[in-house]
C-alpha positions as a LaTeX table, in Angstrom:
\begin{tabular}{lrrr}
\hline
Residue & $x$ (\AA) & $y$ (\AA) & $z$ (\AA) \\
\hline
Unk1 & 11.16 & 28.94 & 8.24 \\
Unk2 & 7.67 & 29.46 & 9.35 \\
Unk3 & 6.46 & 33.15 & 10.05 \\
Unk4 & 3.96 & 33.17 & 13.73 \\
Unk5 & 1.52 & 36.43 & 13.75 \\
Unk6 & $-0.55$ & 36.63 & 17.03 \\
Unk7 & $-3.02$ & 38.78 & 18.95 \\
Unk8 & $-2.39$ & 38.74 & 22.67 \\
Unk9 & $-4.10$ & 39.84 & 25.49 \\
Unk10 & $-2.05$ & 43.16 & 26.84 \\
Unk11 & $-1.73$ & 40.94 & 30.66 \\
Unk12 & $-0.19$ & 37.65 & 28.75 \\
Unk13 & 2.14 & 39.73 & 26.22 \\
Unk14 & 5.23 & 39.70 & 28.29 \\
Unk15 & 4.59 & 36.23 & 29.24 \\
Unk16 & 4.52 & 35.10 & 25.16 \\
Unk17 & 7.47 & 37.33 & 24.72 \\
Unk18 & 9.42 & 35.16 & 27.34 \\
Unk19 & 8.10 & 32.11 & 25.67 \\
Unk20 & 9.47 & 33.35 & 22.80 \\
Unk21 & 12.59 & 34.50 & 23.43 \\
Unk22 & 13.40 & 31.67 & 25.05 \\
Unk23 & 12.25 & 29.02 & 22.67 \\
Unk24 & 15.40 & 27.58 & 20.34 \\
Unk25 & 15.18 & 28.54 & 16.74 \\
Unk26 & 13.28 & 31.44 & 17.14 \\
Unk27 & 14.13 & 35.27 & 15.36 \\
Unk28 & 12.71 & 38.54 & 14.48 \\
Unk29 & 10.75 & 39.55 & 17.22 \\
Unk30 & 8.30 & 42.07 & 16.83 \\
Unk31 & 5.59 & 43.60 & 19.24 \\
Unk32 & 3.23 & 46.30 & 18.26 \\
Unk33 & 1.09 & 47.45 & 21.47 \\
Unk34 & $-2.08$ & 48.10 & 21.20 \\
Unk35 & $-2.38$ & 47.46 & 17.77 \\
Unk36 & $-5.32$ & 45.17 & 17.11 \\
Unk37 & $-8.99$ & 46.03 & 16.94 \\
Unk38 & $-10.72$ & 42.92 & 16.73 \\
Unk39 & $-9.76$ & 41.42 & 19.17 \\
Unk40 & $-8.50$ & 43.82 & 20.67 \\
Unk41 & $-4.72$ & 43.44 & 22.31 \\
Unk42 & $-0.91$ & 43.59 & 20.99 \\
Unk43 & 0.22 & 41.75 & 17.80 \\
Unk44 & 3.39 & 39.96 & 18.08 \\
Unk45 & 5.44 & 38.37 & 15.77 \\
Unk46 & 7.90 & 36.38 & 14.95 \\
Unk47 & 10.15 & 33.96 & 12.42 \\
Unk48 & 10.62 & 30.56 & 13.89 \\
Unk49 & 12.22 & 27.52 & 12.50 \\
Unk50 & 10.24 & 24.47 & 11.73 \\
Unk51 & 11.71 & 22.11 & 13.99 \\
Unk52 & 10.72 & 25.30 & 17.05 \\
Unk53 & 7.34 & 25.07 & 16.22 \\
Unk54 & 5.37 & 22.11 & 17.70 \\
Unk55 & 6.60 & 23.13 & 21.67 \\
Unk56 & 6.53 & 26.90 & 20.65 \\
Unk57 & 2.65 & 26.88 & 19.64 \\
Unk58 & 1.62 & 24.16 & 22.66 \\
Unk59 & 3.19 & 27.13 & 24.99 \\
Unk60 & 1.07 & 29.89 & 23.55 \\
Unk61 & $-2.03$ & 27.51 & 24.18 \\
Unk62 & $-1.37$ & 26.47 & 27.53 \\
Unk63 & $-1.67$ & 30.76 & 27.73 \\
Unk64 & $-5.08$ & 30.40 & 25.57 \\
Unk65 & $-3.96$ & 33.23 & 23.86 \\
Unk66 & $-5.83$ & 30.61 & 20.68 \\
Unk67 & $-8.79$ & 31.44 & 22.97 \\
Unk68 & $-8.83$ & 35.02 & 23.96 \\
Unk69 & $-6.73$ & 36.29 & 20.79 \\
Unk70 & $-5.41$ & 34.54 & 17.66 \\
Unk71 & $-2.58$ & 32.36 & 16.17 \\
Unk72 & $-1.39$ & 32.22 & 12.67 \\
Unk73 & 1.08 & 30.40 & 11.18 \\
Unk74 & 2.60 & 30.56 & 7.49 \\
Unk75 & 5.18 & 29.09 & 5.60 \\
Unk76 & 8.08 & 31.48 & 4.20 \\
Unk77 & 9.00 & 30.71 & 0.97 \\
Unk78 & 12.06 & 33.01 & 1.10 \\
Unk79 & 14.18 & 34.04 & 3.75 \\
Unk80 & 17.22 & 36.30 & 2.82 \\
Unk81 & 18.76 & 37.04 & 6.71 \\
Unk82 & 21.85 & 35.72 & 8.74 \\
Unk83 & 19.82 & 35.67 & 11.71 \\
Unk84 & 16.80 & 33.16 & 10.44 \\
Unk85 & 19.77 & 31.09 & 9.43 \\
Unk86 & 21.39 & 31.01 & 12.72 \\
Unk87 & 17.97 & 30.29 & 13.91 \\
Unk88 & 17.59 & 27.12 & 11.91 \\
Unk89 & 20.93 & 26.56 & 12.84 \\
Unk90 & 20.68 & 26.30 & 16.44 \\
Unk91 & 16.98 & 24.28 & 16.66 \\
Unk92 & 17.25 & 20.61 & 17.11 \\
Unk93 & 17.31 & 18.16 & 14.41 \\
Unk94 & 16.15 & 18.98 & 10.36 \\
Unk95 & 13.32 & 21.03 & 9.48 \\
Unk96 & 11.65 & 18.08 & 6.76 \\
Unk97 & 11.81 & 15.49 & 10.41 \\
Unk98 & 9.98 & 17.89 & 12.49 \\
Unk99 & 6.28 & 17.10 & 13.05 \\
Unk100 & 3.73 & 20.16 & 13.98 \\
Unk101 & 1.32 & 18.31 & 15.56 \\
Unk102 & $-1.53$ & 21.00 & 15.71 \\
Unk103 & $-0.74$ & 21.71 & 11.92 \\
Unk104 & $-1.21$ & 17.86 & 11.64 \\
Unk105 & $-4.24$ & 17.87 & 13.76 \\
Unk106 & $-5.87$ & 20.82 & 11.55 \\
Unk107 & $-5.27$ & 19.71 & 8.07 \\
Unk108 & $-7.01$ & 16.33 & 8.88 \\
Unk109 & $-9.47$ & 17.58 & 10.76 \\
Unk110 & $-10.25$ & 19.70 & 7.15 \\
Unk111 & $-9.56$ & 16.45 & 5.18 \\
Unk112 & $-11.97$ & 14.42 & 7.12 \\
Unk113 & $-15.02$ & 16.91 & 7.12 \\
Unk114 & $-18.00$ & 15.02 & 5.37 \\
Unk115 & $-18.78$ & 17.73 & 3.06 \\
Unk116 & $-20.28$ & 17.93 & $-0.40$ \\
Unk117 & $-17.28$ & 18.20 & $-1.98$ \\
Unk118 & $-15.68$ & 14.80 & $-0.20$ \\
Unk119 & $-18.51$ & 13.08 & $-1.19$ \\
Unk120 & $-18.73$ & 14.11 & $-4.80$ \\
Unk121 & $-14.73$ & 13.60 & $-5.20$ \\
Unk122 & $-15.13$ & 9.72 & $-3.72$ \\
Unk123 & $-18.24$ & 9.32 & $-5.89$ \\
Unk124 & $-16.67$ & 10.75 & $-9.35$ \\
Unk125 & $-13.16$ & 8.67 & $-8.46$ \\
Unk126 & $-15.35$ & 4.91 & $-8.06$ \\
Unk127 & $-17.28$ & 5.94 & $-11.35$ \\
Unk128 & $-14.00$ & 6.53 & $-13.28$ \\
Unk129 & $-12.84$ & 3.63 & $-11.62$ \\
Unk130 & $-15.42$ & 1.31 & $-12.69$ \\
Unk131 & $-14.94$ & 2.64 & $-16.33$ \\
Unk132 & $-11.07$ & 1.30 & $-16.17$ \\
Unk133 & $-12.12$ & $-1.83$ & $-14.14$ \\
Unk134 & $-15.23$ & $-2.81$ & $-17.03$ \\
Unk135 & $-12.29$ & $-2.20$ & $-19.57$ \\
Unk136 & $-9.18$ & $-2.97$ & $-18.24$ \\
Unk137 & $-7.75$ & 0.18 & $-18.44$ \\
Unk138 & $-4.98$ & 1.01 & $-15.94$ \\
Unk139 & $-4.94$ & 4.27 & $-16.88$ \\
Unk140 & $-8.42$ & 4.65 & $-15.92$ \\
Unk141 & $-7.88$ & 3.20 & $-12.48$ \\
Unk142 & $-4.42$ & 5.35 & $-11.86$ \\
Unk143 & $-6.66$ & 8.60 & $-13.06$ \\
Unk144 & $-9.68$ & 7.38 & $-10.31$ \\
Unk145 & $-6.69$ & 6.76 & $-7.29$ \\
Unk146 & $-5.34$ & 10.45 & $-7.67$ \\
Unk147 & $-8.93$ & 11.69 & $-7.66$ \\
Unk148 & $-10.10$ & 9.50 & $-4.37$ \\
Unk149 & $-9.56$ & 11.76 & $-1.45$ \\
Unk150 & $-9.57$ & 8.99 & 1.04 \\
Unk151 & $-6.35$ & 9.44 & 2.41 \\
Unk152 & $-7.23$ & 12.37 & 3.98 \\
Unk153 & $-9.44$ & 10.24 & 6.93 \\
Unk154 & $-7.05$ & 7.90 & 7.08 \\
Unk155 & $-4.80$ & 9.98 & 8.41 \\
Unk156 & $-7.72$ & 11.83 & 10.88 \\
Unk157 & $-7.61$ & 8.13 & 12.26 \\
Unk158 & $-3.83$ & 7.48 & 12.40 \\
Unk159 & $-3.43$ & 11.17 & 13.90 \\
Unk160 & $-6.31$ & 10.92 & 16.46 \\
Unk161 & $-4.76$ & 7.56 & 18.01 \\
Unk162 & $-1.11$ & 9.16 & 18.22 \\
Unk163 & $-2.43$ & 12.09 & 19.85 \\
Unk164 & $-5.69$ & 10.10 & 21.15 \\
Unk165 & $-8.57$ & 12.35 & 20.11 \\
Unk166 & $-11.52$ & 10.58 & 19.72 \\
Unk167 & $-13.58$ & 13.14 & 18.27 \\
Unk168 & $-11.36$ & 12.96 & 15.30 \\
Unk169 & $-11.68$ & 9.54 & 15.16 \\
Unk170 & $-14.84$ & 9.06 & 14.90 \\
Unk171 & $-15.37$ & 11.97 & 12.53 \\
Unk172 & $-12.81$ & 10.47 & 10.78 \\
Unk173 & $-13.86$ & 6.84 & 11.19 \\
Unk174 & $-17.23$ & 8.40 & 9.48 \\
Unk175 & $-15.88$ & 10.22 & 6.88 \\
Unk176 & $-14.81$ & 6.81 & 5.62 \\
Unk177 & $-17.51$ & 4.77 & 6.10 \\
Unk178 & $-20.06$ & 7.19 & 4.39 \\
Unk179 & $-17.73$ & 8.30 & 2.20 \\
Unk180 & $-17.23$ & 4.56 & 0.23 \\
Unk181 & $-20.62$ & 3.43 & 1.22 \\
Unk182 & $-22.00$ & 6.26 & $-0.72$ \\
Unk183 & $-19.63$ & 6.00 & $-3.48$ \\
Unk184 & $-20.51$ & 2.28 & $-4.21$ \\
Unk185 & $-24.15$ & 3.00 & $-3.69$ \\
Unk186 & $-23.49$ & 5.94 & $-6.52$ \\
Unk187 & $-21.55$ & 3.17 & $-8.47$ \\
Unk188 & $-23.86$ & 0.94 & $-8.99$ \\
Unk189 & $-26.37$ & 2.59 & $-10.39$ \\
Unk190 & $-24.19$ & 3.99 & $-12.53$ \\
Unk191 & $-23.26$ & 0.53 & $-13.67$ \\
Unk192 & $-26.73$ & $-0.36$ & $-14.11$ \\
Unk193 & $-27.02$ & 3.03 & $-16.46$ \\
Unk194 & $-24.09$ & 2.07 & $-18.49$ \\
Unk195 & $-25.47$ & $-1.67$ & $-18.96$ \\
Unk196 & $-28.86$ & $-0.04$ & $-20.45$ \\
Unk197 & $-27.00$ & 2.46 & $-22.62$ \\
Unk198 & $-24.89$ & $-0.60$ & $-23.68$ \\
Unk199 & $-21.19$ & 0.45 & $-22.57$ \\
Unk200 & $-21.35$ & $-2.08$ & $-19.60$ \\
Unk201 & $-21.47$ & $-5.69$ & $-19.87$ \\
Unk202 & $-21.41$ & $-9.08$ & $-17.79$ \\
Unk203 & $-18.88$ & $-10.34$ & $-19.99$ \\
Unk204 & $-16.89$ & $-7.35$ & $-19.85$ \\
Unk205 & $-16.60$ & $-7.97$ & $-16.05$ \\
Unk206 & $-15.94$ & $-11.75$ & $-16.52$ \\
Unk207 & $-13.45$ & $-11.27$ & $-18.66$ \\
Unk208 & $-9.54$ & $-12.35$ & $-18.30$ \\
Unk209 & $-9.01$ & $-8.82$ & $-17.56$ \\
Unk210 & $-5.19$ & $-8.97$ & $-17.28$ \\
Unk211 & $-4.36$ & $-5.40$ & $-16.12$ \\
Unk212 & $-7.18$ & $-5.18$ & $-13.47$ \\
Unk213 & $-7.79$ & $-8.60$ & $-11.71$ \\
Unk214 & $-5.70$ & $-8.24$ & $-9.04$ \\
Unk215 & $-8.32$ & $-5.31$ & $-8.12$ \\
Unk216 & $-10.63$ & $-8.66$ & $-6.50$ \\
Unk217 & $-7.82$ & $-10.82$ & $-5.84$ \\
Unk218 & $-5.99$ & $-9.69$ & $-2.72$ \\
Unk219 & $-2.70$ & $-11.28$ & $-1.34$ \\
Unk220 & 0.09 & $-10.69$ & 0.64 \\
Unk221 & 1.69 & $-8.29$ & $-2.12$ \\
Unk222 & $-1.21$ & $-5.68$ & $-1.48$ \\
Unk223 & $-0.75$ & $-5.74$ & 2.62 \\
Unk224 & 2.78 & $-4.82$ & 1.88 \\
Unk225 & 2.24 & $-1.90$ & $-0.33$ \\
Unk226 & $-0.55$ & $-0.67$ & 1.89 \\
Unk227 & 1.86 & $-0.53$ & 4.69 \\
Unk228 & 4.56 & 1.35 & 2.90 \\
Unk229 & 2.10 & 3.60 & 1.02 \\
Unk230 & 0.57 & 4.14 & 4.25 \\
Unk231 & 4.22 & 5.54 & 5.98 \\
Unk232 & 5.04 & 7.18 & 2.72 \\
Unk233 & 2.02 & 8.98 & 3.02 \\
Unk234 & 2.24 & 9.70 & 6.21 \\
Unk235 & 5.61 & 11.50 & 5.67 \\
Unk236 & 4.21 & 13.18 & 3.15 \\
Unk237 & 1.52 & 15.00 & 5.72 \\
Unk238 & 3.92 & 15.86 & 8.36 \\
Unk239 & 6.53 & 17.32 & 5.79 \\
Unk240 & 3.92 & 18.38 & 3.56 \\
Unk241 & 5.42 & 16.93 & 0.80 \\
Unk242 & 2.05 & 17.22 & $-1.37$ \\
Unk243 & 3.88 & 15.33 & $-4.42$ \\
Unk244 & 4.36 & 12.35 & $-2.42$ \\
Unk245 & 1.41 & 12.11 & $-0.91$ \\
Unk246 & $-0.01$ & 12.01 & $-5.13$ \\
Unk247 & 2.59 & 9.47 & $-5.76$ \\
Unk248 & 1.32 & 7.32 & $-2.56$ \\
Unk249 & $-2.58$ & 8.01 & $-3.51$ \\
Unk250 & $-1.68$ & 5.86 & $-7.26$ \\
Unk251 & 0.22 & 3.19 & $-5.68$ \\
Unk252 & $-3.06$ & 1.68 & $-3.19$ \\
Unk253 & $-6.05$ & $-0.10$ & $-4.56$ \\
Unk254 & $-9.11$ & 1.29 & $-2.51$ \\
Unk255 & $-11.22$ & 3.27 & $-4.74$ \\
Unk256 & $-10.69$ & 0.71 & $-7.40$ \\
Unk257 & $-11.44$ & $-2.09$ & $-5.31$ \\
Unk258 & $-14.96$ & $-0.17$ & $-4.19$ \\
Unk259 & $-15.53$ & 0.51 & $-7.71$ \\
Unk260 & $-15.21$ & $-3.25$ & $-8.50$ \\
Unk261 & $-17.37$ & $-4.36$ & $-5.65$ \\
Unk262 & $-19.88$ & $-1.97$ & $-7.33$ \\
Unk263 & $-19.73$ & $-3.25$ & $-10.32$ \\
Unk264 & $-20.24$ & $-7.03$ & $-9.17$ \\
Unk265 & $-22.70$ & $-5.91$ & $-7.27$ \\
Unk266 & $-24.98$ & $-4.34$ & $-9.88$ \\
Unk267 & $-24.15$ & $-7.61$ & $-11.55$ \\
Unk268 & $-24.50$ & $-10.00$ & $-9.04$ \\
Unk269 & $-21.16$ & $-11.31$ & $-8.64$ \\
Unk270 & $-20.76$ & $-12.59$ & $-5.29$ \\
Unk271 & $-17.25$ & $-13.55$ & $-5.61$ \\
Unk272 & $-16.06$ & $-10.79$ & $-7.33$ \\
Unk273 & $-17.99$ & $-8.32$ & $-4.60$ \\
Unk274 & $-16.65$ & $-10.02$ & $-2.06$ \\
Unk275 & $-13.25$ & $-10.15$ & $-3.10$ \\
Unk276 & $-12.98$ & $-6.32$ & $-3.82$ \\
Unk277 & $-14.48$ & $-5.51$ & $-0.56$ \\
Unk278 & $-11.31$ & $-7.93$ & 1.30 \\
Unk279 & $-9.29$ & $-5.75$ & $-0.98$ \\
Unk280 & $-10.52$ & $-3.08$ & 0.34 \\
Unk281 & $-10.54$ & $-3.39$ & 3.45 \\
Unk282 & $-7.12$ & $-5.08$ & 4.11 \\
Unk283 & $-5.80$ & $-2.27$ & 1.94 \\
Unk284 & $-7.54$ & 0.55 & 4.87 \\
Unk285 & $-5.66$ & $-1.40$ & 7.44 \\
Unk286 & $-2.44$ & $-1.80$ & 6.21 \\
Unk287 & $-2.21$ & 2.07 & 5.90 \\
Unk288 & $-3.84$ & 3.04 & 9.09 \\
Unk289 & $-1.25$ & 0.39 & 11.01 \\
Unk290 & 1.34 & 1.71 & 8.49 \\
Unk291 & 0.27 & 5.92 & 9.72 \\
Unk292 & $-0.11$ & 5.10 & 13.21 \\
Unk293 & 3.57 & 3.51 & 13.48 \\
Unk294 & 5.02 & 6.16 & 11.73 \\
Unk295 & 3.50 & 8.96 & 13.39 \\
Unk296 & 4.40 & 7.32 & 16.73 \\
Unk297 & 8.12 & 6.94 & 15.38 \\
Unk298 & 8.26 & 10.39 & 14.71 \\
Unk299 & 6.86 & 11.25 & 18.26 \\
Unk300 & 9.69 & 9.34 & 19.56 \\
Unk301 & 12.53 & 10.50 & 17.66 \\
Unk302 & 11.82 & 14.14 & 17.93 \\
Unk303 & 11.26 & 13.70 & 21.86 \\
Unk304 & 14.66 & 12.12 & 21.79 \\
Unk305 & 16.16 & 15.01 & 19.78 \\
Unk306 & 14.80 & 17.66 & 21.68 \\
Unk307 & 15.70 & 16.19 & 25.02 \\
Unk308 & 19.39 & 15.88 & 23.97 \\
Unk309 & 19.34 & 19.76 & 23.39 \\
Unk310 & 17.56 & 20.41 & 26.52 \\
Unk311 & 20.60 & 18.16 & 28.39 \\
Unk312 & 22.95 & 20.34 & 25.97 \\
Unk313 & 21.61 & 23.59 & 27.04 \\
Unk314 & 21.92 & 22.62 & 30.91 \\
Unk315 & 25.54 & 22.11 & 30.25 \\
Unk316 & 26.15 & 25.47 & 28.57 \\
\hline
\end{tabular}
């Protein structure tokens, strides 16, 4: 169950009640008049089930009460009452299918901001990654893949074309760009600091490398888990399953593959610089194709569902 706390304008109150009331999956109404300050209106609230959500918040916008009040939403860990289980009972479908599209929309558009912070986490992640690529560590590299917050812009681009919003696609689109650009710029000198201080070598690169070739070798193998990382993860978001969406950031080489390309690079290994980047980049396509597929599945589907209990609820 999610828990909806808004400020409303006195003249749109009754209106949002309506909506409320009758919007499936909905419970424990409460209006306070008058009660808010700043801005200043009526607070009403309510419990509504997951699967209510998504059409319940697009009707409170289409009153831009996001405008001229306020809408929260949090999750309820517990709910102890017959009538939030009724209420869960009667909205369509399950509660871990439903997709909240502005909740989507939000958390990406967070994910994707080029911050600091973005930037220092997809710098530190290539570093780490080009320790475990110089010695074939796969521990190193599965350490560097949790750490690399790329996913996060992926899905700002798989989100923005499902919904088509181009701002967040190009802030998106950005986010990633900069984001490795930087983090392979940072790389390589790092690389070149670690050759000086001796931890770094040519040969070390060169070598047979058995655990971490396949970082510069891409093949058919790596499309395939880039497309069913990319739906995992995808999942993950809309269900916000955040232990997934870990498991999903370990199983794709990007980070690692910049980190190699950095390497080679502060080397001069063509090949090797070239091949990471393919990886790379075949690797960001397979799991924005992967996103965008899914999130238009799950479009579909819950359409489907919520029609049928719309053609239900005409017969009743």
């Amino acid at each position: 169950m999610l828990h909806l706390r808004m400020i409303v304008p006195p003249d749109r109150t009754d209106a949002a009640v309506t909506l409320i009331e009758s919007t499936v999956g909905t419970t424990h109404l409460v209006v306070l008049p008058g009660a808010a300050r700043d801005p200043a209106g009526d607070v009403v609230m309510c419990d509504m089930a997951r699967e209510s959500a998504d059409e319940l918040l697009h009707g409170l916008r289409d009153m831009k009460i996001d405008q001229d009040g306020s809408i929260a939403v949090e999750s309820i860990d517990l709910s102890m009452s017959t009538r939030a289980d009724a209420a869960e009972e009667d909205a369509p479908g399950e509660g871990a299918d439903a997709v909240i599209w502005e909740q989507l929309a939000e958390a990406t558009h967070e994910e994707s901001s080029l911050s600091f912070t973005y930037l220092s986490f997809m710098g530190l992640a290539t570093m780490i990654a080009a320790c475990g690529v110089v010695l074939d560590n796969a521990i190193l590299i599965v350490g560097a893949m949790a750490v690399g917050p790329e996913f996060g812009p992926l899905a700002g681009v798989c989100t923005a074309i499902v919904q088509r919003a181009p701002r967040l696609a190009v802030r998106s689109l950005t986010a990633l760009l900069i984001g490795f650009a930087s983090a392979i710029l940072a790389t390589t000198l790092f690389s070149l600091v670690m050759d000086a201080m001796n931890q770094f070598s040519k040969d070390m690169l060169d070598a047979a490398r058995p655990q971490t070739s396949f970082i510069w070798q891409p093949d058919l193998f790596s499309f395939v888990v880039a497309i069913l990382a990319g739906a995992a993860g995808t999942l993950s978001l809309t269900s916000s399953k955040s232990g997934a969406l870990v498991g999903v950031a370990i199983s794709v080489t990007t980070v690692p593959a910049a980190a190699n390309a950095a390497v080679a690079l502060s080397y001069g290994e063509v090949g090797q610089m070239w091949g990471s980047i393919e990886q790379l980049l075949l690797n960001l396509l397979g799991i924005m194709l992967a996103g965008t597929a899914t999130l238009f599945l799950q479009q579909r589907l819950w359409r489907t569902q919520r029609g049928r209990l719309k053609r239900r609820l005409r017969r009743g």
